[in-house]
N, C-alpha and C positions, 0 to 999 in steps of 0.2 A: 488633529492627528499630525505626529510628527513623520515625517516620508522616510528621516535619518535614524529614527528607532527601530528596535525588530518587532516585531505584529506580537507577540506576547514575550515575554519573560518570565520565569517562572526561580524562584530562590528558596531553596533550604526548605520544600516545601514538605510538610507534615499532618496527616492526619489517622484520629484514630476515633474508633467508636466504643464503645461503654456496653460491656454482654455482659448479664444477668447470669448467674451459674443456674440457679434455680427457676425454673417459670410456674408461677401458679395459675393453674387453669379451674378452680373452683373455689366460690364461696369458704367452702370446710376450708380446704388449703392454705385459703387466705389467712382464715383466724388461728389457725395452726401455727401459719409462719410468723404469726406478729412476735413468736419469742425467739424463734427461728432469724440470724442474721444472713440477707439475702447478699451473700460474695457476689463480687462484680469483679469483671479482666477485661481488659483493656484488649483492642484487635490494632494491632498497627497495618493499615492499609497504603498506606504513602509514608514512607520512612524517609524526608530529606533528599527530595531530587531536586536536581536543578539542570535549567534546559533554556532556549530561545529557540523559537522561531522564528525568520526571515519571513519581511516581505513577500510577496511573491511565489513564495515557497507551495509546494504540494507536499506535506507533511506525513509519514505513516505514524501510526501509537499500535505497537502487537504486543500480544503478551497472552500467557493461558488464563481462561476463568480463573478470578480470585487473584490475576496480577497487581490492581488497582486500575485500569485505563476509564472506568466507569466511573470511579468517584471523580479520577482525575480530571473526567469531560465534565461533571456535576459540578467540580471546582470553579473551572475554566468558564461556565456559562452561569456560575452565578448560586445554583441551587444548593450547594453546601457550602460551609464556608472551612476555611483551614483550623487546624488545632497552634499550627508556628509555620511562620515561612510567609511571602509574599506571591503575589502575579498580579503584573501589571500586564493590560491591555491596552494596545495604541490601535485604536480603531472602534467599528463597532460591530459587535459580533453577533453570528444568527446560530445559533444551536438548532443540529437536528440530532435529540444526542436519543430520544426513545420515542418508541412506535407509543401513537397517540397523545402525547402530550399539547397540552391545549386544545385539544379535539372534546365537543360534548356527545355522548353515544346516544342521547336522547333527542339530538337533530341531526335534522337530512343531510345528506353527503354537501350541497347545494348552502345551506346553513353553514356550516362548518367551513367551508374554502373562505366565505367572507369571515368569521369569528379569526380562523387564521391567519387572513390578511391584516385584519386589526392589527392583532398580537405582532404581527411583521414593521406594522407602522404607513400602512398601502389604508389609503383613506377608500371610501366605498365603490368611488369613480374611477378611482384605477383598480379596483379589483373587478369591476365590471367588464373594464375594457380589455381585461387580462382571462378572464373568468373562460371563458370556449376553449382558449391555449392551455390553459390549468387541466380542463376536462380533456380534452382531446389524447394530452400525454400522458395521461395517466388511464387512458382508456375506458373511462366509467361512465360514456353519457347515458346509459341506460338504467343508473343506477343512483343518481344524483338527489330524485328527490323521495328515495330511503333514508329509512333512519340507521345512522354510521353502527350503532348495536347487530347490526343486519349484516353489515360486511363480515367478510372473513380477515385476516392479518393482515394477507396479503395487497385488499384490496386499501386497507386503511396504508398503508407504508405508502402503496403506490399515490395515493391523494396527495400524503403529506410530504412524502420527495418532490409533489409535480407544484406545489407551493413553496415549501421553501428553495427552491432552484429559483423564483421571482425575485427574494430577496438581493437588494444589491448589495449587503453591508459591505465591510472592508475582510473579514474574517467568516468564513463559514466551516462549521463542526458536522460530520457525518459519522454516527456510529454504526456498524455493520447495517447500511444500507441494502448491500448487496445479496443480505442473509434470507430476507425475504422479499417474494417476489419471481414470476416465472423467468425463464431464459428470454424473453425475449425482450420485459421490460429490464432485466441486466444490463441487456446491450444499448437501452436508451440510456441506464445511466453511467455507462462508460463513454458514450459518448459526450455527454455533458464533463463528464473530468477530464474527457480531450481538449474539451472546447476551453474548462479550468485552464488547463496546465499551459493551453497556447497562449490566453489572454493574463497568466501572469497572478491569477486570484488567489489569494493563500487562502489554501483547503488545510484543514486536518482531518485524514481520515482515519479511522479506526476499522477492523476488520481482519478476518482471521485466514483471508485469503491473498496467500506469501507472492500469486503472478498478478495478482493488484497492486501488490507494495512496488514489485519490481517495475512493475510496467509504466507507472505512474507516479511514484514518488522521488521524488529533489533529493528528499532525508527521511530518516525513517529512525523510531526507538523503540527498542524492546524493553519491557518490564517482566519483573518476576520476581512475587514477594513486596512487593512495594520498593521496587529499586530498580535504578536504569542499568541495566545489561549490556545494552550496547545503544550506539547513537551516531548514526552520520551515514554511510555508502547502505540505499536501500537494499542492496542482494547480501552484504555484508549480513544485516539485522536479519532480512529474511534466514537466511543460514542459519544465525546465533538460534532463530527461533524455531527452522525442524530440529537443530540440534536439542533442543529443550525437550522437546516430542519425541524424538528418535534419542532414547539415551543408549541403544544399542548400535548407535554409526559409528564405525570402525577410525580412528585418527591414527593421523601419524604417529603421533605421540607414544599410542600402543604399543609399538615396538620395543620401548625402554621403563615399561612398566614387567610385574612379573605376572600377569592374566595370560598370557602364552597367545596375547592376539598378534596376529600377522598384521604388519604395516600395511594400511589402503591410504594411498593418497594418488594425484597426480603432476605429471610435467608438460610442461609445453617449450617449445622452441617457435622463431621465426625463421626460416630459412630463405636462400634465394635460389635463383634455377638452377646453380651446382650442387644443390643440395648441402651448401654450407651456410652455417649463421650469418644474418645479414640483418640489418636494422637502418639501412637509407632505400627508398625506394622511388624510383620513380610514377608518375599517375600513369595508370594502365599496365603497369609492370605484373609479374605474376608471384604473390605473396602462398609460400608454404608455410602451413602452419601444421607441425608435428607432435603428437599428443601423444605421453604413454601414460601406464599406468601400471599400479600393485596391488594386488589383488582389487575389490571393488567387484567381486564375483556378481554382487545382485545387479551391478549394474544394467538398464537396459538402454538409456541411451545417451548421445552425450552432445553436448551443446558448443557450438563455439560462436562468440559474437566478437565485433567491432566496435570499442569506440574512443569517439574522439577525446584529446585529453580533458578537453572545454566541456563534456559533457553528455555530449549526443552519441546516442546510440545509433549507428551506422547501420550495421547488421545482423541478425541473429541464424544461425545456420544450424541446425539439427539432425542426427543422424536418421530416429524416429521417422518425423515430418518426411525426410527426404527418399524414403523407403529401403537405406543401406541395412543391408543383414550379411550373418557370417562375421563378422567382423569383431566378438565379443572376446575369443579367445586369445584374439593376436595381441594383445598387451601395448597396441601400437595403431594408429590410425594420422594421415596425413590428408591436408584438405589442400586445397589450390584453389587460391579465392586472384581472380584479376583487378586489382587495385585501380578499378575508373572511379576513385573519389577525389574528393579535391583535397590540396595541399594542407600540410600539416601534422601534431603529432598524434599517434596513435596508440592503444594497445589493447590484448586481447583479454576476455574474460572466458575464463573455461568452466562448464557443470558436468557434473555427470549426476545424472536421474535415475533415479530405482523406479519410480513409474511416473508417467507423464507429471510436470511440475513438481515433485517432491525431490530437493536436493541433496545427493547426499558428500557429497565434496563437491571443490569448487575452488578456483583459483580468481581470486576477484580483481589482481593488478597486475596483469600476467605480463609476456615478451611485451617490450614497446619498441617501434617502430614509426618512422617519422617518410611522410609523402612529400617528394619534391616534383618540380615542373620547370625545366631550364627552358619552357617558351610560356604564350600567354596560354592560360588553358581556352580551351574553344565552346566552355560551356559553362553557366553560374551554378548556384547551392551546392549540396553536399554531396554529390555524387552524380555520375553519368550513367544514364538511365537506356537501355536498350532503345532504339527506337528507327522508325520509316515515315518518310513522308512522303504522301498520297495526294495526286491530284484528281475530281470526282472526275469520271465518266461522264459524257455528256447526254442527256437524253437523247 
């Protein structure tokens, strides 16, 4: 493995599958059709994309049913192969690309964790010594020595997530993990893409849920039709992608078209305490941020976050979450955030949501603004966090 290549590459890649016009589903049918010539067309499901992943990377793949993300993962781990086009893998990769694969439903849950482990390349003695932590997370001791035909979906996902998270390879594939599964094993496996995205493990996730992409993805590509749409700033892709869903979202553009739609977009400013535009600030200074808008009627709430130019997400602040009401019709709304972060540059990204996570504008490279400090600052990492120190009471 080279550390100076990117963890996959992918070139001019292409595939298509071979559809039958006619299916014969009887005997008679059969000897009917031998004079009968069975037409055959072509489906183009990957029409020539090309893409790299990084290192390191936390990757999204979105796109609607029938975009192509599924052959694409089928490509990527081996199971189909391309029609034209390359992908090279520098590393070694663990697909979790469908519920039950490599799983036999005719053995116990207990059976199955080791068959899995195999398949992983985890000899028997590490799968033993692993085997409690497999069950535990996945919540199933009680159910272990069933036969996996017995499970529900639910319970088989949750198995086979709590196995391949053992894996160490260099590259791991998730396809709509999150899809099944109760809320609360959800939340184990966000935390594990926490634990991903901290320690640097290139993921590719797939999944059709846009505050996953955002929340957790480096980069992000949409598809549709067997073609990339877009690629690169994850809130960017997510957008491209309610935009896909939501073909009724009002653009700016609208306004110079002749459909007689009203222009919905919005603006932001930086300001400083004279209420004039201002773009140097100092740490702890008081940062106004002024937001209007045109129409965007359905609006219901509107987001404003921080971050830095390096990448980090500072802060995300919501009108919603925050309990502000009244405020829909003013076309106008100003926040006053106290800049205790630390030095450097920054800028804003603005949504507005028609309902909770569903975007429907958005300004994704909004005012920038740069944090200075003419002394040493008095505190390390990315911000200054409220705080009191306490000395105990003595018994």
């Amino acid at each position: 493995m080279d550390a100076h290549l990117p963890a996959i590459t992918v070139r001019n890649l292409r595939k298509e599958f071979v559809l039958p016009q006619h299916r014969r589903t009887s005997l008679k049918q059969a000897f009917v059709g031998l004079t009968r010539k069975n037409t055959k067309t072509q489906q183009k499901v990957l029409d020539g994309i090309s893409f790299e992943i990084q290192r390191g990377e936390f990757f999204g793949i979105v796109g609607r049913n029938g975009s192509g993300k599924s052959t694409l993962l089928k490509i990527l781990a081996g199971v189909y192969h391309p029609n034209a086009g390359s992908v090279d893998i520098n590393g070694e990769l663990t697909p979790f690309i469908e519920l039950g694969v490599g799983f036999n439903p005719e053995l116990s849950g207990r059976d199955n964790v080791f068959l899995n482990g195999a398949l992983l390349g985890f000899t028997r003695k590490e799968m033993e010594s692993m085997y409690d932590e497999i069950v535990a997370f996945a919540e199933l001791e009680q159910f272990m020595d069933q036969k996996l035909k017995n499970y529900s979906s639910g319970m088989q996902v949750r198995l086979a997530f709590s196995i391949a998270i053992k894996a160490h390879n260099d590259i791991l594939i998730f396809d709509e993990v999150l899809a099944v599964g109760d809320e609360a094993f959800q939340r184990k496996c966000l935390d594990v893409f926490e634990y991903y995205k901290a320690h640097k493990q290139t993921v590719i996730l797939v999944t059709h849920d846009m505050e996953t992409v955002r929340q957790f993805c480096s980069r992000a590509m949409l598809l549709d039709k067997g073609k990339i749409i877009e690629i690169g700033n994850p809130r960017k892709v997510a957008a491209a992608y309610s935009d896909l869903n939501q073909q009724s979202i009002d653009q700016a553009v609208a306004a110079q078209n002749d459909t007689g739609q009203k222009p919905s977009f919005l603006k932001a400013q930086v300001l400083g305490s004279e209420m004039k535009p201002k773009v140097n600030f100092r740490v702890g200074e008081t940062l106004t941020a002024r937001v209007r808008w045109i129409g965007l009627e359905d609006m219901k709430s509107l987001g404003i976050n921080i971050f830095k130019e390096s990448g980090e997400h500072v802060t995300g602040i919501n009108t919603l979450k925050d309990g502000v009401t009244g405020w829909q019709e003013s076309k106008e709304l100003l926040l006053d955030i106290d800049l205790d972060i630390t030095t450097g540059k920054y800028h804003l990204l603005i949504e507005a949501f028609r309902e909770e996570g569903e975007v429907i504008d958005a300004i994704l490279e909004g005012p920038r603004f740069t944090v200075t400090n003419p002394h040493a600052p008095q505190w390390s990492g990315l911000c200054s966090l409220p705080h009191k120190w306490r000395v105990p009471e003595k018994a």
